[in-house]
C-alpha positions in Angstrom: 95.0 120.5 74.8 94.2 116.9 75.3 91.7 114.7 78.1 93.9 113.8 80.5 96.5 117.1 80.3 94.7 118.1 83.6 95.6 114.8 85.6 99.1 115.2 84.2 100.1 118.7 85.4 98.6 117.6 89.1 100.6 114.4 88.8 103.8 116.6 87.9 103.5 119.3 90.8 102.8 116.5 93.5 106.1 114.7 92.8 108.1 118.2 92.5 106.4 119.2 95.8 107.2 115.6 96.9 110.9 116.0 96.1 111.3 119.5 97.4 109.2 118.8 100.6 111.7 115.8 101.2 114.9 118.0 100.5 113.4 120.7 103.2 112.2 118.3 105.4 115.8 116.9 106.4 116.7 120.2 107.4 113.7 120.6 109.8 113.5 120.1 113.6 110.8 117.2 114.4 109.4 120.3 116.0 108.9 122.4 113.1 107.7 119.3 110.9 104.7 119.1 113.4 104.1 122.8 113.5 103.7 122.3 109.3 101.4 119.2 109.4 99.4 121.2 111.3 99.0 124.2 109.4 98.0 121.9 106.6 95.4 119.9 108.8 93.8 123.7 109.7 93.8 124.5 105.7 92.5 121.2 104.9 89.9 121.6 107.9 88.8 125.2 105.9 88.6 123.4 102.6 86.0 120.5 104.4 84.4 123.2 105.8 83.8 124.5 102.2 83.0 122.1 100.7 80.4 120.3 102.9 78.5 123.5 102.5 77.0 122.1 99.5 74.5 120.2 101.6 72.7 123.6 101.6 73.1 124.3 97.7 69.8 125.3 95.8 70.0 122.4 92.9 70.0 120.2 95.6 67.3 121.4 98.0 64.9 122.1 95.0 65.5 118.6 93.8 65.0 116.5 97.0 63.3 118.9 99.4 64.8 120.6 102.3 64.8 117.9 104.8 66.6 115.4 102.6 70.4 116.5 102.0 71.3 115.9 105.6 70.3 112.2 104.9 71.4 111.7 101.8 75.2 112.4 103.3 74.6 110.7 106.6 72.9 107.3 104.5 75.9 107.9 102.2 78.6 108.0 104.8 77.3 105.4 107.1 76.2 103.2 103.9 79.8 103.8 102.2 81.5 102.7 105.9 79.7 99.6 106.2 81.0 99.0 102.6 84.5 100.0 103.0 85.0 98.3 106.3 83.7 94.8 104.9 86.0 95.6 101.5 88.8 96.4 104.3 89.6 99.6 101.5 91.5 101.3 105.0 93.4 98.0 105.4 94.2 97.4 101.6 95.5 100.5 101.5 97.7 100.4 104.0 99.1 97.2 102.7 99.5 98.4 99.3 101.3 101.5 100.9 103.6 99.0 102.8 104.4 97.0 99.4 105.1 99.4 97.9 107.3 101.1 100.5 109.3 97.7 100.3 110.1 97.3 97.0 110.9 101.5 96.5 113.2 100.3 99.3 114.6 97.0 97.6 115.2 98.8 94.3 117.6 101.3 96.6 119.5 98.7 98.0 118.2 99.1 101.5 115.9 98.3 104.5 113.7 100.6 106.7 112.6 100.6 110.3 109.3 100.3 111.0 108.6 104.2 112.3 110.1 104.5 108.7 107.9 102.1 107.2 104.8 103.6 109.3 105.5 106.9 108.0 106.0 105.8 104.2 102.4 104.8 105.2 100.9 107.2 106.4 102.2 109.7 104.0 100.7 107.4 100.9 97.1 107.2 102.9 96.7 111.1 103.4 98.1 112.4 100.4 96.3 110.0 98.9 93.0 111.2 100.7 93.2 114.6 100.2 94.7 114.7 96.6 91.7 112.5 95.5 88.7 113.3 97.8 86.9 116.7 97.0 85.2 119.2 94.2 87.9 120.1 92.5 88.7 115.7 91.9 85.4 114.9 90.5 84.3 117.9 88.9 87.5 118.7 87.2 88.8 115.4 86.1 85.1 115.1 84.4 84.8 118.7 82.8 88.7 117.5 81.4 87.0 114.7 79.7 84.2 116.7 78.2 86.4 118.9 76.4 85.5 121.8 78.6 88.5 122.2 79.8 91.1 121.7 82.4 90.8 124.7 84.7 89.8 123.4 87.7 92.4 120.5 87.8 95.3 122.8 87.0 93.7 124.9 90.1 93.8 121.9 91.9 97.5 120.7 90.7 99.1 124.0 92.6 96.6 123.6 95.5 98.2 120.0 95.2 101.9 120.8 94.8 102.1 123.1 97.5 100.3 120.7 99.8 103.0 117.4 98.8 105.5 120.0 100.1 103.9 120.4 103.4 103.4 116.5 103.6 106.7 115.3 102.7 108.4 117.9 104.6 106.9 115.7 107.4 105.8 112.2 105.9 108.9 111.8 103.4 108.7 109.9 100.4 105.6 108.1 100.7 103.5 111.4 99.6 105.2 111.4 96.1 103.6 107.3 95.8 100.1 109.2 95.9 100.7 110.3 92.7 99.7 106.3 92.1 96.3 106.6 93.5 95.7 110.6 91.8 96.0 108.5 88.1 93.9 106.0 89.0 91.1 108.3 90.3 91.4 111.4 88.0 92.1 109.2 85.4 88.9 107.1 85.5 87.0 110.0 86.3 88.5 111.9 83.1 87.2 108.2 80.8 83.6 108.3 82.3 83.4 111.6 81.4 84.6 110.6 78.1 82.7 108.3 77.5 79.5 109.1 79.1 79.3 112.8 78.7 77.5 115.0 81.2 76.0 112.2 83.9 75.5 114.0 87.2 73.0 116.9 87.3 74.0 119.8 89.7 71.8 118.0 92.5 73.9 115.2 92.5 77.4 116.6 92.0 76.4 118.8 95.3 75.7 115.4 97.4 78.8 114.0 96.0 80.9 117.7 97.2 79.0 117.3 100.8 79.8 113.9 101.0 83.4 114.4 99.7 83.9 117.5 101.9 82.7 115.6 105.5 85.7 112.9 104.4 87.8 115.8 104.5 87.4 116.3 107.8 88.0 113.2 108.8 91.4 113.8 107.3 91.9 117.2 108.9 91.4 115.1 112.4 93.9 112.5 111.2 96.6 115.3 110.2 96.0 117.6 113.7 96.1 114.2 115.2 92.9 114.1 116.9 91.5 110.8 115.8 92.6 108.4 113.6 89.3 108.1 111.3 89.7 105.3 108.7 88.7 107.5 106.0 89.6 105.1 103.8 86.6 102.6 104.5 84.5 105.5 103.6 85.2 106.2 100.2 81.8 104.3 98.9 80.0 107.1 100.2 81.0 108.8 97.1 79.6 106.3 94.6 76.6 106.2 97.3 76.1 110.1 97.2 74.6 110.5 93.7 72.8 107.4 93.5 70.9 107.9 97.0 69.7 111.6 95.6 68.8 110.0 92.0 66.6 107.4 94.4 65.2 110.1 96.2 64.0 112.2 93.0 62.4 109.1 92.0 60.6 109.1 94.9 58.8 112.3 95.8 
């Protein structure tokens, strides 16, 4: 198999979970739409929940000291929001959602209502969230470019597919458009590891997973409509993970 197969299959089951989700979706009560988003915010809480336990991992603790891996992710989300928010990342990606949206709509031949327009919207944002944010993302889509192997993203692809079925049952179409955003992110991650081999020692990967898995729950509270995080602002964090642990090794 080739780089880049693993990216593929994931792209593949979240537009036929997309397409299925919508078909079931029309036949669901409003009701029973909820009850599913739900269900998925409670999974997707377990899987933050998870992952976030890598704050205690050994690698990392041996490597920066016991104290540190609580700071590292605060520094990295806090760093990564101030970041995000002066980017507007949230904001842009909202937009981008909404363009899109249109023109998927102009190509049909027809217009949407806003709530329809809202929910293309906020379909795109937390698919594209939870498809792209985690582990499974950043160490797959890298072990796929070493050549070890696409395991962990084809793992991921079913976690995936039967997620987009669960989303679109209640978001509609705008889930499937995340399969934009899972290219661009697994893809990139598949070139570095291409092209830069093995870069991130275990330490680092588990500040990255922490980091990742705390964004996950501010998606869980976004799905089980508790708060309305802008997750999306703190996506630097992740770039911010590794690099504030390789500053703290330099360090001690």
């Amino acid at each position: 198999m080739f780089p880049g197969i693993g990216t593929l299959v994931n792209v593949a089951t979240v537009l036929l979970g997309t397409v299925i989700g919508v078909l079931v979706g029309h036949r669901l009560s409003h009701r029973t739409r909820d009850v599913v988003t739900d269900a998925l915010g409670l999974v997707t809480l377990l899987i933050a929940g998870t992952a976030a336990m890598a704050v205690g991992d050994a690698a990392l603790v041996d490597a920066v000291g016991s104290s540190a891996p609580m700071l590292i992710v605060l520094a990295s989300l806090v760093l990564g929001g101030v970041v995000g928010s002066l980017l507007g990342i949230e904001d842009r990606l909202e937009r981008f959602g909404g363009w899109l949206q249109t023109r998927l709509q102009a190509r049909a031949g027809r217009r949407g209502d806003g709530a329809e327009r809202q929910r293309f919207i906020e379909g795109f944002l937390t698919a594209s969230l939870v498809f792209c944010v985690g582990p499974l993302t950043i160490l797959g889509s890298l072990n796929d470019g070493l050549g070890n192997g696409a395991d962990q993203l084809f793992l991921k692809a079913a976690l995936d597919g039967f997620a987009a079925i669960a989303f679109a049952a209640s978001f509609g179409w705008g889930v499937g458009a995340s399969a934009i955003a899972l290219v661009a992110v697994q893809g990139s991650l598949t070139v570095v590891g291409m092209l830069l081999g093995d870069v991130l020692p275990d330490a680092h990967v588990a500040a990255l997973g922490a980091t990742g898995g705390l964004m996950l729950v501010g998606v869980a509270l976004r799905l089980l409509r508790i708060k309305q995080l802008p997750v999306g602002d703190l996506l630097p964090g992740l770039v911010l993970a590794p690099l504030l642990t390789a500053l703290v090794i330099a360090l001690r």
